[in-house]
C-alpha positions in Angstrom: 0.0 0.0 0.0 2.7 2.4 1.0 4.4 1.9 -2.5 1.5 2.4 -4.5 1.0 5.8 -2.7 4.3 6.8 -3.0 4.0 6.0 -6.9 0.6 7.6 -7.7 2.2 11.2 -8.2 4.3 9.8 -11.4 0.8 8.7 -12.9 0.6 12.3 -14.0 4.2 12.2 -15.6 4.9 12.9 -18.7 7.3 10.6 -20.4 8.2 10.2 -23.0 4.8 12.5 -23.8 5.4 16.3 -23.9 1.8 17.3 -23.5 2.2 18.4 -19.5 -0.7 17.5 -17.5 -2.1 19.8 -14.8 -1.5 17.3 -11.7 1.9 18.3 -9.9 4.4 15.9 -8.5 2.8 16.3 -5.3 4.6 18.3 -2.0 7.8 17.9 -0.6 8.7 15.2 -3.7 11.3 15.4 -6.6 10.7 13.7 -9.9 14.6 12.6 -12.0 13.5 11.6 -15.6 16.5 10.8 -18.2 16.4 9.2 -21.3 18.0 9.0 -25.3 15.9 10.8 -28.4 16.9 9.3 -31.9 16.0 11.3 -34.7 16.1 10.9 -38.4 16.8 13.7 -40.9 16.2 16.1 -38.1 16.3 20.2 -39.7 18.0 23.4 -38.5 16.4 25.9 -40.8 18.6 28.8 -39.6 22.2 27.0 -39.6 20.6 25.0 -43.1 22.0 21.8 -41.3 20.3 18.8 -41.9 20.7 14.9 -40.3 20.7 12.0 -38.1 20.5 13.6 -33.9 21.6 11.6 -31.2 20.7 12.9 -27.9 22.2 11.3 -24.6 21.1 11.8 -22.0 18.1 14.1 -21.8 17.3 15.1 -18.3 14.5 16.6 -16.4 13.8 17.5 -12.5 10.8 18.5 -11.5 10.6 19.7 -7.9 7.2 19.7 -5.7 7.0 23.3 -3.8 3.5 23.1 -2.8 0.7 20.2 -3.4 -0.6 22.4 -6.2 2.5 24.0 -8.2 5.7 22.0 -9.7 9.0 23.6 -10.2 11.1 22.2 -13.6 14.3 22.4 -14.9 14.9 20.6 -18.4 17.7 20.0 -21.1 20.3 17.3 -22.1 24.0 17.1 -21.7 24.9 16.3 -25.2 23.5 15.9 -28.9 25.4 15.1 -31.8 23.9 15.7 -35.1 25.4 13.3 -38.7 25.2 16.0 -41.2 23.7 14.8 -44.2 23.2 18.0 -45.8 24.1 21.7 -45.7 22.0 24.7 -46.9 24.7 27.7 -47.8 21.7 29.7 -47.9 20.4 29.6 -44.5 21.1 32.5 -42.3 23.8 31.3 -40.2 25.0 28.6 -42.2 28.7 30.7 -42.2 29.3 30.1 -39.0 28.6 26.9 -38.5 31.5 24.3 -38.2 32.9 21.8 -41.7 33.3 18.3 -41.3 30.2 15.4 -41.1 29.3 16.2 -37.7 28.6 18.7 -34.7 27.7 18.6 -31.5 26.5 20.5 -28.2 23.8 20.9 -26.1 20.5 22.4 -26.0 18.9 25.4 -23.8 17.7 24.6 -20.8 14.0 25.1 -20.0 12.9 26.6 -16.6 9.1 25.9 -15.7 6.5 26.6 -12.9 3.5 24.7 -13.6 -0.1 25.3 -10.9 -3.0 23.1 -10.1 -6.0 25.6 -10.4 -8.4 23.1 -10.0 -8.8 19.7 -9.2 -10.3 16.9 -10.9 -13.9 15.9 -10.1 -16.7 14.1 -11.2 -18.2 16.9 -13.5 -15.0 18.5 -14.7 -11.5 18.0 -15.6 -8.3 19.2 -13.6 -7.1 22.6 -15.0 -3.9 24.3 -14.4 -1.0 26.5 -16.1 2.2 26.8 -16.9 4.9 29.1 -17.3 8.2 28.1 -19.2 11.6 30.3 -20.1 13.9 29.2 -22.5 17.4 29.9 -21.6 20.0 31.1 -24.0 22.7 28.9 -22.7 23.7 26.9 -25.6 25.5 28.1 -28.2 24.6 28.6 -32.0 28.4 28.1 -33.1 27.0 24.2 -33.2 24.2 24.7 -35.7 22.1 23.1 -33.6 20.6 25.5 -31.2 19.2 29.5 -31.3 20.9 30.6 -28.4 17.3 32.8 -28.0 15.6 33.6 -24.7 11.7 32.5 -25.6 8.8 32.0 -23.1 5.7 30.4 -23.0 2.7 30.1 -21.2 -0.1 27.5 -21.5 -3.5 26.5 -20.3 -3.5 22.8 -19.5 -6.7 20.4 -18.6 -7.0 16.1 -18.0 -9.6 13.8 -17.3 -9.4 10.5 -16.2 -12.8 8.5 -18.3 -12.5 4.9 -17.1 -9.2 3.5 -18.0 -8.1 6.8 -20.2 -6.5 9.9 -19.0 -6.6 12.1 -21.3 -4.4 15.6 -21.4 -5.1 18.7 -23.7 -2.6 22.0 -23.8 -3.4 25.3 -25.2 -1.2 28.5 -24.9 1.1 30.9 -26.3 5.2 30.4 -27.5 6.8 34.1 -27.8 9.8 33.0 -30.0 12.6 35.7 -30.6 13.7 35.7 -34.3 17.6 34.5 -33.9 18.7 36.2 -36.8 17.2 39.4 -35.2 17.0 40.3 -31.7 14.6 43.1 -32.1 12.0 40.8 -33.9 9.4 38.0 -32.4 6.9 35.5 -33.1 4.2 34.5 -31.4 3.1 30.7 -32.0 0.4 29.6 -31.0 0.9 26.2 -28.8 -0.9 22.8 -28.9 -0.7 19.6 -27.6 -3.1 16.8 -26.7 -2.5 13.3 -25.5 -4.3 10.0 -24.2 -2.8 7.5 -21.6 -4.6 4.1 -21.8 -4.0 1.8 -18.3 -3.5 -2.0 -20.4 -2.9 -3.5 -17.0 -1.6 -2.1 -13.5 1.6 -1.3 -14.9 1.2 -1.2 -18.7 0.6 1.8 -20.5 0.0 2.5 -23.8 0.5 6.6 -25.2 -0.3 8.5 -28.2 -0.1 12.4 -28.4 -0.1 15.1 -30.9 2.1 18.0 -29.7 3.8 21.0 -31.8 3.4 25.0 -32.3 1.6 27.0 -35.1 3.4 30.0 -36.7 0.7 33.0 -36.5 3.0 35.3 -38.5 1.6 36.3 -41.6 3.7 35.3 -44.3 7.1 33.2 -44.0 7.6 32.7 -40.5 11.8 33.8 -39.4 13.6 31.0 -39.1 13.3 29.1 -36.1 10.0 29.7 -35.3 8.0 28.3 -38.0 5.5 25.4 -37.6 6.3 22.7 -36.4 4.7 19.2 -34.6 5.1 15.6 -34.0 3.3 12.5 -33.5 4.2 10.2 -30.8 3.2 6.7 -30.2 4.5 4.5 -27.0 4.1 2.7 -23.8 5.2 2.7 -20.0 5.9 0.1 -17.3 5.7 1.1 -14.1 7.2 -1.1 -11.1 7.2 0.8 -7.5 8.7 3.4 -7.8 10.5 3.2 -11.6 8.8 4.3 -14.5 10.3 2.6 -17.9 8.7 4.0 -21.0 9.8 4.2 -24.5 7.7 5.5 -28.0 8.0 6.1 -31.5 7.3 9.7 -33.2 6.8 11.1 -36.5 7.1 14.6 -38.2 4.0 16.4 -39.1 6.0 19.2 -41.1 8.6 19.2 -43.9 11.2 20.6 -41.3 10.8 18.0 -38.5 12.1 15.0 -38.5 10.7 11.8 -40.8 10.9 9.8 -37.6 12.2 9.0 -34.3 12.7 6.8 -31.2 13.1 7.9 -27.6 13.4 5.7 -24.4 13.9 6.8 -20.9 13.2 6.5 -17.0 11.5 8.1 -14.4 12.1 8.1 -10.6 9.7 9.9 -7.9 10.8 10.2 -4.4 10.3 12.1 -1.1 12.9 14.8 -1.5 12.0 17.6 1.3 9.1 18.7 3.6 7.3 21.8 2.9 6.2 23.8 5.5 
């Protein structure tokens, strides 16, 4: 009994889903989640680089402040794109580096996500979320903006029977990394389903991307862009394997991609 407490909280996890679901991790607990993304013929419109992205190991900590609001801090230590193809037209393609390959890292992602309201019977859990984009990595690798970009979202779940199922809504201001004195807004999207096969199998589907609002071309690096992602989980105590496949829905994301990963809740601090 005392395990299967301690494990509800990472019900409302993400992995490997980005569509964030309202519930926190719950008060006084920390949530480690790590993992690899694969990705075939993966784009970077404003270096023009083009290829096959290794990233190891992505990592994300979410910390429980209250038993209504979630603190996160995202990112990965290293990606290393196979160049397949270069675009000397693209914006910044000059100062990227020659050779087959490149690696770095990307910018991390700071978050505060609140529980407005619960769950019940009649209506779904809502809550929202503010996230910052930090301009720590640089664009010298051609495969980040080094851009500060924030985001805020509306997010709502509902558990029907066996299902939970997540929808997100909200707004990305993107700076234009060829421009610092230029922005686009996106709008934001995601929605996702979590289907309980047995007590500890999962299976996941979402649909989860952005939508340029600009009219006319969108600056590079904040044009449209979304994926579809199809999965499972296994969850035993307090471990969460999981692992899923996605596929581009635009001509500049990926064709398609893997990603498997872990997730660990524990009771980290007390909150006062």
């Amino acid at each position: 009994m005392v395990l299967t407490l301690l494990a509800r909280p990472a019900a409302a996890q993400q992995r490997p889903l980005a569509t964030e679901d309202p519930e926190p991790v719950g008060a006084g607990r920390i949530l480690l989640e790590t993992g690899i993304d694969l990705a075939h013929d993966q784009q970077y419109p404003v270096s023009g680089l083009k290829g096959n992205l290794v990233r190891i190991p992505t990592i994300g900590i979410s910390f429980g402040i209250s038993s209504i609001a979630e603190l996160q801090i995202d990112g990965d230590f290293y990606g290393r794109l196979n160049i397949s193809q270069r675009n000397p037209l693209a914006p910044l393609a000059a100062s990227v580096p020659e050779g087959d390959s490149s690696h770095g890292v990307d910018d991390a992602v700071i978050a505060t996500k609140i529980r407005l309201l619960p769950e019940s019977e009649s209506r779904p859990a809502i809550g929202i979320r503010f996230a910052t984009k930090l301009p720590n990595a640089s664009n010298a690798s051609g495969m980040d903006l080094n851009t500060t970009d924030f985001f805020i979202s509306i997010l709502g779940a509902k558990t029907v029977q066996s299902v939970r199922l997540v929808g997100n809504i909200g707004v990305g201001i993107l700076s234009d990394p060829t421009d610092g004195a230029r922005q686009n807004d996106d709008l934001t999207y995601g929605l996702s389903f979590a289907r309980a096969v047995t007590q500890q199998v999962e299976m996941v589907g979402e649909l989860n991307g952005r939508v340029s609002t600009r009219s006319g071309t969108a600056f590079p690096g904040t044009e449209t862009r979304g994926l579809l992602k199809l999965g499972g989980r296994y969850t035993v105590g307090m471990l969460r394997l999981d692992a899923g496949l996605f596929f581009g829905l635009t001509t500049v994301d990926p064709t398609v991609g893997f990603t498997t990963g872990l997730t660990y809740v524990f009771n980290g601090f007390k909150v006062p």
